[in-house]
N, C-alpha and C positions, 0 to 999 in steps of 0.2 A: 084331434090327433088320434092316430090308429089306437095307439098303446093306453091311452085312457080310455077308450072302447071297450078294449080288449079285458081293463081291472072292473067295465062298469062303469064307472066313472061321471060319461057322458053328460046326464042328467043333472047333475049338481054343478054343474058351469056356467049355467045360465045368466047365473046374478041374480040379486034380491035378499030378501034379507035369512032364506035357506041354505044361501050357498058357503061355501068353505071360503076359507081365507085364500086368497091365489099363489100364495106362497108353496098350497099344498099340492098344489098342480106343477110349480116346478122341481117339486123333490118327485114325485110321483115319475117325469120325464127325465130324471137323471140318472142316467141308463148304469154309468160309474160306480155313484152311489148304488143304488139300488141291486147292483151284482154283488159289491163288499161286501152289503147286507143280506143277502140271498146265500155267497156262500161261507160267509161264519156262521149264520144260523144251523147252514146245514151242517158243519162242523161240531157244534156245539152241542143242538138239540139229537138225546136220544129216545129211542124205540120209547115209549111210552112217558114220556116224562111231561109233568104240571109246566105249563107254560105259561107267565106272564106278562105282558106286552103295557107297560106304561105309558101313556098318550099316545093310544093307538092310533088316533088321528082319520087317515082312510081305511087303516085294517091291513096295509101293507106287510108291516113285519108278521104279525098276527097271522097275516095266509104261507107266511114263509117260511114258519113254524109249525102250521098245522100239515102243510106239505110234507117237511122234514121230517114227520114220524112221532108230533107231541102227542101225547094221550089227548088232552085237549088242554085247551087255549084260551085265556081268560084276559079280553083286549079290553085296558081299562080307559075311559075317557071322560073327561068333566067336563065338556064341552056339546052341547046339548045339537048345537047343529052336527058335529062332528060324529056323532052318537049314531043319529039317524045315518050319516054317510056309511059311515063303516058300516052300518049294517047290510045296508042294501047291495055294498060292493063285496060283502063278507058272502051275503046273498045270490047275487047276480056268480059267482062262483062256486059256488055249492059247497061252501063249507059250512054253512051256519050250525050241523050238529057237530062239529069241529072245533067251533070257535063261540065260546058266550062274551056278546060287550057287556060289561060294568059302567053303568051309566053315574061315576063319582070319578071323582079325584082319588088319584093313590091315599093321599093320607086319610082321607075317610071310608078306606075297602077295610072288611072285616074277613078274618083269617079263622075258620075251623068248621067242623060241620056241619051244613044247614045256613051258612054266611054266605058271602060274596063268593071270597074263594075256600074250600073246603079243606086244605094244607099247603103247606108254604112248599112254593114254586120251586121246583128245580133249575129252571132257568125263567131271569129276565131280560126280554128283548124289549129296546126300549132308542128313540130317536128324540129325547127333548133336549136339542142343541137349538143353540140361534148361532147364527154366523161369529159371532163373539166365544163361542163354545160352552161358555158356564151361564149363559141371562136368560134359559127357560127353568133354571132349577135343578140340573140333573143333581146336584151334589146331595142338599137336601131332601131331594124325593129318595134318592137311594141309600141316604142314611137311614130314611126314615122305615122304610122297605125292610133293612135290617135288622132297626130297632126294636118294630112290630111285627118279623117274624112271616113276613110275606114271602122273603126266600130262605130258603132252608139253609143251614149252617154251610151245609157243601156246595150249594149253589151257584151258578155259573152266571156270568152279564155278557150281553152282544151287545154292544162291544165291551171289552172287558179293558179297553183304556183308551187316550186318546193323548194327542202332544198339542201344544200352543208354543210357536213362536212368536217370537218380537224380536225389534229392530232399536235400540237406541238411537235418536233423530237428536243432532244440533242444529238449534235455530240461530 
């Protein structure tokens, strides 16, 4: 498809045991999605601000960010195949003095000078939903964000909330 060309992509589709989950190839093509996210980012993110992007995944919001005007971009991933992808696709678009992957999981990034991230982020952009909306951890990983000072007091989140409905069913 044009549009996974176009982020880079192409290469990591193949199969085998390098490639990405195929889940990530259908967020990647949902055009909906991916404008929400493109423009609260650009809403959100200002002129030089610390950007942290939690399970960066391909690097998506991460470029969305670094577009928008972040100082720079610190797209974090625990996910060792996902690692390499975003970088190549961080790459293949030229933002890589833009964007550093952190190659751990949120709760093990280190927070001050000469660490992981160097001061607590201004804004975190961050996509760990499953279709369920709370089963990849966002709640935990953002408490924990807080806890340890990854975003700063004033600190902004893309997205900064979400709804779940439900249905009562009689059987």
């Amino acid at each position: 498809d044009d549009s996974l060309k176009r982020l880079g992509v192409q290469s990591w589709q193949q199969g085998g045991s390098g490639c990405a989950p195929s889940y990530h190839f259908d967020m990647l093509q949902d055009e909906e999605r991916n404008r929400a996210y493109r423009e609260a980012t650009e809403k959100v993110v200002e002129e030089d601000d610390l950007v942290v992007d939690i399970g960066t995944g391909s690097g998506l919001l991460a470029m969305f960010a670094a577009k928008a005007g972040a100082q720079h971009v610190f797209a974090i991933e625990g996910d060792p195949t996902l690692q390499r992808a975003a970088r190549a696709v961080i790459a293949n678009n030229d933002l890589s003095s833009s964007i550093t992957v952190v190659p751990k999981h949120s709760t093990q990034v280190q927070v001050g000078f000469g660490r992981d991230v160097p001061f607590p982020a201004d804004v975190i952009v961050t996509e760990i939903f499953d279709s369920w909306l709370l089963g990849e951890g966002i709640l935990p990983s953002m408490a924990d964000a807080v806890e340890r000072g990854l975003i700063s007091e004033a600190g902004r989140v893309v997205p900064a909330g979400a709804e779940m409905m439900g249905v009562l069913v009689e059987a």
